[in-house]
C-alpha positions in Angstrom: -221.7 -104.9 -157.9 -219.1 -105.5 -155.2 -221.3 -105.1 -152.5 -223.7 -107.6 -154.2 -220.5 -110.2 -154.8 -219.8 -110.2 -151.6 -223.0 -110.8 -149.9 -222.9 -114.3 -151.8 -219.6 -114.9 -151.3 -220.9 -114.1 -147.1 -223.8 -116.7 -148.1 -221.0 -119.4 -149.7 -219.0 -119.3 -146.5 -222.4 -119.2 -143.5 -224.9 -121.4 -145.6 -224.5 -124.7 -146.7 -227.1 -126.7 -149.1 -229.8 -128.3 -147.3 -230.4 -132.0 -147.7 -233.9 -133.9 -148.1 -234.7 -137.4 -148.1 -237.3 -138.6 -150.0 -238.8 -142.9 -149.3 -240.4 -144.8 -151.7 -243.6 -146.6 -152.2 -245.3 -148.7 -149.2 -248.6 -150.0 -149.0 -249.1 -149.0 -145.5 -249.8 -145.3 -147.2 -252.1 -144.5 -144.3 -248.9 -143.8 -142.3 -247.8 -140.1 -142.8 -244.8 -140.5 -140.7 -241.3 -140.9 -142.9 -240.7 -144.7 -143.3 -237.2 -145.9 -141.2 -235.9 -146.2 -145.2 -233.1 -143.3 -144.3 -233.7 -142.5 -140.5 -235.7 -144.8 -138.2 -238.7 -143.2 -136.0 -238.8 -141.4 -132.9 -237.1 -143.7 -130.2 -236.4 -147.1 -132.6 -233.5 -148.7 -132.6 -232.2 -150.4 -136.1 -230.2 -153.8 -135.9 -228.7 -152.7 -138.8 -228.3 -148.8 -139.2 -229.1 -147.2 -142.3 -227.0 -144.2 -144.1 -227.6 -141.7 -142.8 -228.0 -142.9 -139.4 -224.3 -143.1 -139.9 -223.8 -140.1 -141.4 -225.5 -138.5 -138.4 -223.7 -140.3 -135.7 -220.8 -139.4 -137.3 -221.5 -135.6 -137.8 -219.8 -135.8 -141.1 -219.3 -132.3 -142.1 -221.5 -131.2 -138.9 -224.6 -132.3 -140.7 -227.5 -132.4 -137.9 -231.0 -133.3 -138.3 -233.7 -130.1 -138.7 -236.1 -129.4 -136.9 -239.9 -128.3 -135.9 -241.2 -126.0 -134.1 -242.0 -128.5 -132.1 -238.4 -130.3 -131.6 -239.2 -133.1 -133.9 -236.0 -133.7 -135.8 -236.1 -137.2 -137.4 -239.8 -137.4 -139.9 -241.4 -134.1 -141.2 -244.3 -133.3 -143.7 -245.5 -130.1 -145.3 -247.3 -129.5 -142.5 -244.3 -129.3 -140.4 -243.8 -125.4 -138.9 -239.9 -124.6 -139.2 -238.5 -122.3 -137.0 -235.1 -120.1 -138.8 -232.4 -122.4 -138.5 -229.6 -121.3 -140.5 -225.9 -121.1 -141.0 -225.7 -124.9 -140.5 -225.8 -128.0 -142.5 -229.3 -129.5 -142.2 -230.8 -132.7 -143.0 -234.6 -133.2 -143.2 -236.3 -136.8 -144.1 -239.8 -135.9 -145.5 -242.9 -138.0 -145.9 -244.9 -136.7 -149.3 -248.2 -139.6 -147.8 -250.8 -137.9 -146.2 -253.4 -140.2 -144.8 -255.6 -139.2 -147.8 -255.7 -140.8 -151.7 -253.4 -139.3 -153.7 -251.2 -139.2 -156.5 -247.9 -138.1 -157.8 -248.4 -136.1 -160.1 -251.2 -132.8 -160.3 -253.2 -133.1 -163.2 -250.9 -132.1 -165.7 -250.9 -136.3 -167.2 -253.5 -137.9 -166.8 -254.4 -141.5 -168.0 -255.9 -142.3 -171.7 -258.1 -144.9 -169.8 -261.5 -143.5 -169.5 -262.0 -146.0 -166.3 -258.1 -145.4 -165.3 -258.8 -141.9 -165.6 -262.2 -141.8 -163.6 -260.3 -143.3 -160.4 -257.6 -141.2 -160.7 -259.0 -138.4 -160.9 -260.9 -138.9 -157.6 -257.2 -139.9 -156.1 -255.8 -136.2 -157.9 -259.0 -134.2 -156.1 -257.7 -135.7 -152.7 -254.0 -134.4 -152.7 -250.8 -134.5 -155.2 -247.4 -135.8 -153.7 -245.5 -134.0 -155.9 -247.4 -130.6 -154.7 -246.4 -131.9 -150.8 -243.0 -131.9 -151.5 -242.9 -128.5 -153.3 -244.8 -126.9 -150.2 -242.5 -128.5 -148.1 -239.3 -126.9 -150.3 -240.9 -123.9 -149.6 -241.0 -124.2 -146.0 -237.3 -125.2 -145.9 -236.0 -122.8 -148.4 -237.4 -120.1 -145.7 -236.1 -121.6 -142.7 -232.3 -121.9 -144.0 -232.2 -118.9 -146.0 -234.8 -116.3 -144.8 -238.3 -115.3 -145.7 -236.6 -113.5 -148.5 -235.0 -116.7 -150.2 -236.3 -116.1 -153.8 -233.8 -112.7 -153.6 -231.1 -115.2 -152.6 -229.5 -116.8 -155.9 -227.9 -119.5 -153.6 -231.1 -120.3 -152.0 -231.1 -124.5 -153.1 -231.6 -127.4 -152.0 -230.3 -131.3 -152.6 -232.0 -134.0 -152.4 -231.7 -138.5 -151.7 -234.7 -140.0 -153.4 -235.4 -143.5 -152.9 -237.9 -145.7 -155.1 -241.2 -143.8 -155.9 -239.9 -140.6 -154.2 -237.5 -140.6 -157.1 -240.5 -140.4 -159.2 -242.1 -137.6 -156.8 -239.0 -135.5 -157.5 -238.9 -136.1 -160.9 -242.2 -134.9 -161.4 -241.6 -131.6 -159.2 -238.7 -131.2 -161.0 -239.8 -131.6 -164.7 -243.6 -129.2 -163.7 -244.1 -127.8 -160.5 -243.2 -124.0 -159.2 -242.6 -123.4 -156.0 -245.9 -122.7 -154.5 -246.9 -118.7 -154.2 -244.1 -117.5 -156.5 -243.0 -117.8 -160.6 -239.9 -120.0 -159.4 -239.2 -123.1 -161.0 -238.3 -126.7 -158.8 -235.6 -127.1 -161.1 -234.1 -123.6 -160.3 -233.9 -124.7 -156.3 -232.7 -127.8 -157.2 -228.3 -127.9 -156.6 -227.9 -131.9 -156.7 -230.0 -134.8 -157.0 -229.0 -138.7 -156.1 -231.9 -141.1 -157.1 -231.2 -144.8 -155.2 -233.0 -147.6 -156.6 -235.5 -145.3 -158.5 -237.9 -146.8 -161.2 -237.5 -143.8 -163.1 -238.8 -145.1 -166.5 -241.5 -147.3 -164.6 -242.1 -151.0 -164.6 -241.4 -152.7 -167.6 -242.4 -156.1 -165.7 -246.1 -155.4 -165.0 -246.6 -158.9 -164.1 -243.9 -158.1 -161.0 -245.3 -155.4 -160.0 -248.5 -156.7 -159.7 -247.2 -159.2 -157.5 -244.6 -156.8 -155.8 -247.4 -154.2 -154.8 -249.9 -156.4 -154.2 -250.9 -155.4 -150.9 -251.6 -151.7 -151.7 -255.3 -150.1 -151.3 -258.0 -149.1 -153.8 -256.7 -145.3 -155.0 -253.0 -146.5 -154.9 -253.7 -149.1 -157.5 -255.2 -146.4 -159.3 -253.2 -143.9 -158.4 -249.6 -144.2 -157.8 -249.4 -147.6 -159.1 -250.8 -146.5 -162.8 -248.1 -143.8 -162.5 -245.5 -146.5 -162.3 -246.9 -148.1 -165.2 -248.4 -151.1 -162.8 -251.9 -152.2 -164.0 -254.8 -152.7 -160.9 -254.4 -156.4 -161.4 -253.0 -159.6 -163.4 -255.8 -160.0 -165.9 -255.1 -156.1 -166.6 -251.2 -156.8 -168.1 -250.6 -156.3 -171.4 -249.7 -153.3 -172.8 -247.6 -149.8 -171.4 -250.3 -147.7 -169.4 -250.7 -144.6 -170.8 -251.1 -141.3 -170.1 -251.1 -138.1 -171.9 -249.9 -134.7 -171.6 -251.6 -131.2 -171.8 -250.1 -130.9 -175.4 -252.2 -134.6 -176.3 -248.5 -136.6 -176.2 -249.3 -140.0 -175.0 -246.2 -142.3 -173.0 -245.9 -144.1 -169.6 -246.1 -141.4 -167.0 -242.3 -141.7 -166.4 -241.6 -141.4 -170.0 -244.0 -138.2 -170.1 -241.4 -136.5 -167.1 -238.5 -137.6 -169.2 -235.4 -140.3 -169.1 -232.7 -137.6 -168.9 -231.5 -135.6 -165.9 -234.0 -133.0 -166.5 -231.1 -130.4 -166.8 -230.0 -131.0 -163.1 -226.8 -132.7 -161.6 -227.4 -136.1 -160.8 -226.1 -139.4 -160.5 -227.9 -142.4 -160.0 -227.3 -145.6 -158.1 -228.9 -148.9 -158.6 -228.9 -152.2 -157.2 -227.2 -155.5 -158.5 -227.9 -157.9 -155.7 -231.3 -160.4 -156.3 -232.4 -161.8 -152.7 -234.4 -164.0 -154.5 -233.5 -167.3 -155.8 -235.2 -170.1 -157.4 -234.5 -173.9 -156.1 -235.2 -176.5 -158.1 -236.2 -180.3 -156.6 -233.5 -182.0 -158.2 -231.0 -179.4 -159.0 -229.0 -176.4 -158.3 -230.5 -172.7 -157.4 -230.2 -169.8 -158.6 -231.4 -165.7 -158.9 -234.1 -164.9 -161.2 -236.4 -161.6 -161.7 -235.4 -157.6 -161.2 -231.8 -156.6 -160.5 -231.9 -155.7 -157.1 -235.2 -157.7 -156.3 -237.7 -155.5 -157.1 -236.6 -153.3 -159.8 -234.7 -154.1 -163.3 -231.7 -151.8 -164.2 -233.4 -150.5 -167.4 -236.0 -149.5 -165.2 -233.7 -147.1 -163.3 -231.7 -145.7 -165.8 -230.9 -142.3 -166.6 -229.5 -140.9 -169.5 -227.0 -138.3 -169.3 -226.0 -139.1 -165.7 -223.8 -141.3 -164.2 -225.8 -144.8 -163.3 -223.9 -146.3 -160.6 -224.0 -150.2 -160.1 -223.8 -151.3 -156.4 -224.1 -155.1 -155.3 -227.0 -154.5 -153.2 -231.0 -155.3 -152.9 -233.3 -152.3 -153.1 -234.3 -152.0 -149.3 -233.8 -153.7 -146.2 -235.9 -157.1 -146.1 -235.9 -160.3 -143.7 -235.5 -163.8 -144.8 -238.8 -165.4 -145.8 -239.4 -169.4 -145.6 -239.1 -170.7 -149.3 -242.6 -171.4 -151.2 -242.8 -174.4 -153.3 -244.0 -174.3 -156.7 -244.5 -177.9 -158.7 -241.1 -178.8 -159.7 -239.3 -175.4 -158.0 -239.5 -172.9 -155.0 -238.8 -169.8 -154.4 -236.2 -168.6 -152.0 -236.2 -164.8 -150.1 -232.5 -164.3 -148.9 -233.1 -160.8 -147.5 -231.3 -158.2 -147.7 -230.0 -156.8 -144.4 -227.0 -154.6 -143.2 -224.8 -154.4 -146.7 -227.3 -156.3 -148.5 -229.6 -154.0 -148.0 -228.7 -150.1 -150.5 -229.9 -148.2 -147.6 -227.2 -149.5 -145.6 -224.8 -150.5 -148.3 -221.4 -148.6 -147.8 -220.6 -147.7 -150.9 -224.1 -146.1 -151.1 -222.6 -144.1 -148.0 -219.8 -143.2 -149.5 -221.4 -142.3 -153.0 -224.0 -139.6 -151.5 -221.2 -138.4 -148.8 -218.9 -137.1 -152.3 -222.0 -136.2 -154.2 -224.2 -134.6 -152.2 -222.5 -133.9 -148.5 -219.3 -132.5 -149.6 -219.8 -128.9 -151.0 
């Protein structure tokens, strides 16, 4: 028993919690790199840098990127190879997109809409993002703590989700083993901070219509039913539902749950609206989501705490305004600490939550 004590107590003091960063939705879903969201790619420069470009620089309590086999340190997938790399405080910013349709979830809800259901399903055959990130776990969990992590009852791992990947977690969370063994995502799971995370879906379909407008075929019918976004404007109406294994019927997000899903979390929203509405003969002012693109009673989380910030939900530039009859509509951007990727107190928030053991 002592001998057993102390080997944890060894593992406390040489291993510290591995972090992984989780992006949102994009329509460019073709691109399997991880989107400049938390780091930027290989070689880019950022006018404005994001979190944890700043955490980095500043080696806040020595945390370093990871690595491949191949030295790639700053965008990995679960097809990254990871050599050991332990005893240090690692960082890894993971892309769940493959190339290939796909969805979030793996079968387990699946839409009541027979012709919902039809399209996703082809999207589910193709690859599961939620299954992506669990491999990828996996792949971490052995490279920080050995190939014999499952013996290891420190062997976790925290996690940053932004937007969607919120949702990708959620899912893991809530269903998914890690792949190859009887352990739960949950049980790996130390600390979760969701940032600007529909959790609970769209309750604005029209919005998301228009937000996600540019995305391809099998997201609109893949990820975009998950988020409770119909495939098009004559579609809104009412919630999208899916159903469980056990025939309950809800949103997808309201299937995975609204709660913290038994894990330690907080969550940190957005309060800043970059968009404005002008009117000819009068003053301006903010109208739609929160932070932009997503309403606060879409994010929240019961049980946890929900953290306001006075920030929009991802870095954007200024757009010219477009006129509409007797109004038009005004895109301030969101840059620098505008922007909750690069807000500050963001910064600070995930530096006491998640970096500080």
């Amino acid at each position: 028993m002592k001998k057993k004590f102390l080997s944890y107590f060894m593992i406390l003091i040489f291993f510290s919690i591995p972090v992984i960063l989780l992006h949102g939705h994009r329509s460019d879903a073709s691109d399997t790199l991880a989107t400049k969201v938390w780091l930027p790619y290989r070689g880019q420069q950022l006018e404005h840098p994001t979190v944890f470009t700043e955490i980095l620089a500043e080696k806040y309590n020595g945390y370093r990127c990871g690595k491949d086999i191949e030295g790639n340190s700053i965008s990995f997938n679960s097809r990254s190879i990871l050599p050991a790399q332990n005893g240090e405080n690692l960082i890894f910013n993971f892309s769940y997109y493959t190339g290939e349709p796909s969805v979030i979830g793996n079968g387990k809800l699946l839409p009541l809409n027979e012709n919902y259901r039809k399209e996703y399903t082809k999207n589910l055959e193709k690859g599961s993002y939620s299954e992506e990130l669990a491999v990828f776990v996996k792949n971490v969990l052995a490279a920080v703590y050995g190939e014999n992590w499952m013996e290891n009852e420190s062997a976790k791992v925290n996690f940053v989700a932004h937007c969607m990947g919120g949702i990708v977690l959620r899912y893991a969370i809530k269903y998914l083993n890690i792949p190859g063994t009887n352990v739960s995502f949950k049980n790996i799971t130390a600390k979760v901070c969701y940032v600007a995370s529909p959790n609970n879906g769209f309750n604005n379909q029209l919005f998301g219509v228009e937000a996600l407008a540019g995305d391809i075929k099998w997201q609109k019918y893949g990820e975009d039913l998950e988020m409770n976004i119909p495939p098009s404007r004559l579609r809104i109406g009412r919630d999208i539902e899916f159903y469980s294994e056990s025939g309950v019927r809800r949103r997808f997000c309201h299937l995975i749950g609204d709660n913290n899903l038994g894990v330690e979390s907080i969550n940190i929203y957005g309060t800043r609206n970059h968009f404005r509405i002008k009117l000819f003969f009068g003053p301006s002012f903010s109208l739609g989501p929160d932070d932009g693109d997503i309403y606060f009673e879409d994010t929240y989380i019961s049980g946890v705490r929900n953290i306001p910030v006075p920030a929009s939900h991802s870095y954007s530039l200024p757009h010219k305004a477009k006129s509409y009859f007797v109004f038009s509509v005004i895109d301030e951007g969101a840059m620098g600490e505008d922007a909750i990727t690069s807000n500050s107190e963001v910064k600070k928030l995930i530096k006491n939550f998640i970096l500080t053991n």
